[in-house]
N, C-alpha and C positions, 0 to 999 in steps of 0.2 A: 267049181273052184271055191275053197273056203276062204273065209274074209278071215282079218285079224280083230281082234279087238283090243284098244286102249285102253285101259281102267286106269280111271285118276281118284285122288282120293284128296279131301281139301279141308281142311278145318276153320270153322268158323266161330270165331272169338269177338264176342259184343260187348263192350263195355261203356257204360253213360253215355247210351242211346249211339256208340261210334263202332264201326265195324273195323277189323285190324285188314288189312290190303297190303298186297304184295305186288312189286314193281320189276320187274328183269328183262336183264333181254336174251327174244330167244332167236337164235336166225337172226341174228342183228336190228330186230323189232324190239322197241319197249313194249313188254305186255302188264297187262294190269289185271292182275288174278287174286283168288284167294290163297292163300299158307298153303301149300300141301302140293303131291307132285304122283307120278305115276309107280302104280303097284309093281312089285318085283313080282316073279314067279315064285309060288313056292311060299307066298308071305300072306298072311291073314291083312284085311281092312283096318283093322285100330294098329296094328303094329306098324305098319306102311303110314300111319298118320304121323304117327309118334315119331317115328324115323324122318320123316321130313320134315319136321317142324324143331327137332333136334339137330338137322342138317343146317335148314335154311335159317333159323334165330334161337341158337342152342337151346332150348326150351323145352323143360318138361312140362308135358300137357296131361289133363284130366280128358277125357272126352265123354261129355252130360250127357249128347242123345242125339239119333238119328234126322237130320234137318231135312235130306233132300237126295234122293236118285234120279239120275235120267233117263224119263218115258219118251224118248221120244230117239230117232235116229239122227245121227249126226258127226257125219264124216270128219273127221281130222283135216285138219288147214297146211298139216305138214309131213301127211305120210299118205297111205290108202288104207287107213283102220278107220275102223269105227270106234268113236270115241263114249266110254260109257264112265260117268265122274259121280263121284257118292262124296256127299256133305254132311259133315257132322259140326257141333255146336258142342267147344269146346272151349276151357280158362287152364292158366298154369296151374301147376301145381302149388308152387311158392309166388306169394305176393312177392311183387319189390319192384325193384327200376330194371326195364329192358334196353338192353342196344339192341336198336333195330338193322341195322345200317354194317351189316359185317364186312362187307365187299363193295368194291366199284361198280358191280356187274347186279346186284340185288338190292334192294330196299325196301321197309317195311311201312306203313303210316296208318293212320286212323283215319276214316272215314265218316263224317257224322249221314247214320242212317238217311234222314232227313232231304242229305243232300244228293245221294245218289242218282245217277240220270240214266239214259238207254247208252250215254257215252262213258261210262264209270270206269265198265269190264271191258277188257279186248275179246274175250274166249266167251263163245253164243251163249252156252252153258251158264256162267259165270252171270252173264245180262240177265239168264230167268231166274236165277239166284237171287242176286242184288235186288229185281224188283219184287221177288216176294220177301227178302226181307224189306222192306218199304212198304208194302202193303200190310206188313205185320205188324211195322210201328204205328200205322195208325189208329 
C-alpha cells in the first residue's frame, strides 16, 4: 500500500535577533508554527511559499536561501501522511509597517530567538527548527 505524503513549505523571517511566528487554529487547537502552509499539486516550492505568505499576511517575500528540510520520518498529527516540510530564510520585499493580525482565527508575532523553548513550536518539525535557529544565534 502506498503512503501519502504532506509537503509543507515555511518561511523564515529573522529580524533583530526576533523570529516572525504564526498562531492558528487548526482542529480547534491553537498551533504555533512558522508562515507557510502545504504545497498544491502541480506547484513549485518558492511559489507555494510566496502563495502563503500572500494568503496568510498579504506579503510579498524575497526568499534568501535554503534553511532546512526534513531527515527524518514523521507522521502527521491529523491524517495518515507523512509529513515532509522544507524551510526557507526569507524578508519582504518592501520595507514598511505590517498588520499581522488579519483574522480572529490567525495571528502573527515576533519571537526573540533567544527566548525560544522545546514549548515555543506545536508541530515536532517546527521544535527542531526553532532550536536550530537558537543554537545559530549563539
Amino acid at each position: 500500500m502506498a503512503g501519502r505524503f504532506n509537503i509543507r513549505v515555511y518561511g523564515i523571517w529573522i529580524e533583530e535577533q526576533r523570529v516572525l511566528v504564526s498562531e492558528e487554529l487548526i482542529n480547534g487547537n491553537a498551533v504555533v508554527k512558522f508562515v507557510g502552509g502545504g504545497l498544491h499539486f502541480g506547484e513549485g516550492l518558492i511559489d507555494c511559499l510566496k502563495r502563503e505568505w500572500l494568503e496568510e499576511l498579504d506579503m510579498d517575500i524575497e526568499v534568501l536561501s535554503h534553511f532546512y528540510t526534513t531527515d527524518f520520518y514523521q507522521p502527521s498529527a491529523f491524517d495518515d501522511s507523512q509529513v515532509i516540510s522544507i524551510y526557507y530564510k526569507v524578508q519582504p520585499k518592501n520595507a514598511g509597517e505590517y498588520i499581522f493580525n488579519k483574522n480572529e482565527h490567525e495571528r502573527s508575532y515576533w519571537q526573540h530567538i533567544s527566548e525560544i523553548t522545546a514549548d515555543t513550536f506545536t508541530l515536532p518539525i517546527d521544535k527542531l527548527v526553532g532550536k536550530m535557529l537558537l543554537e545559530h544565534d549563539k
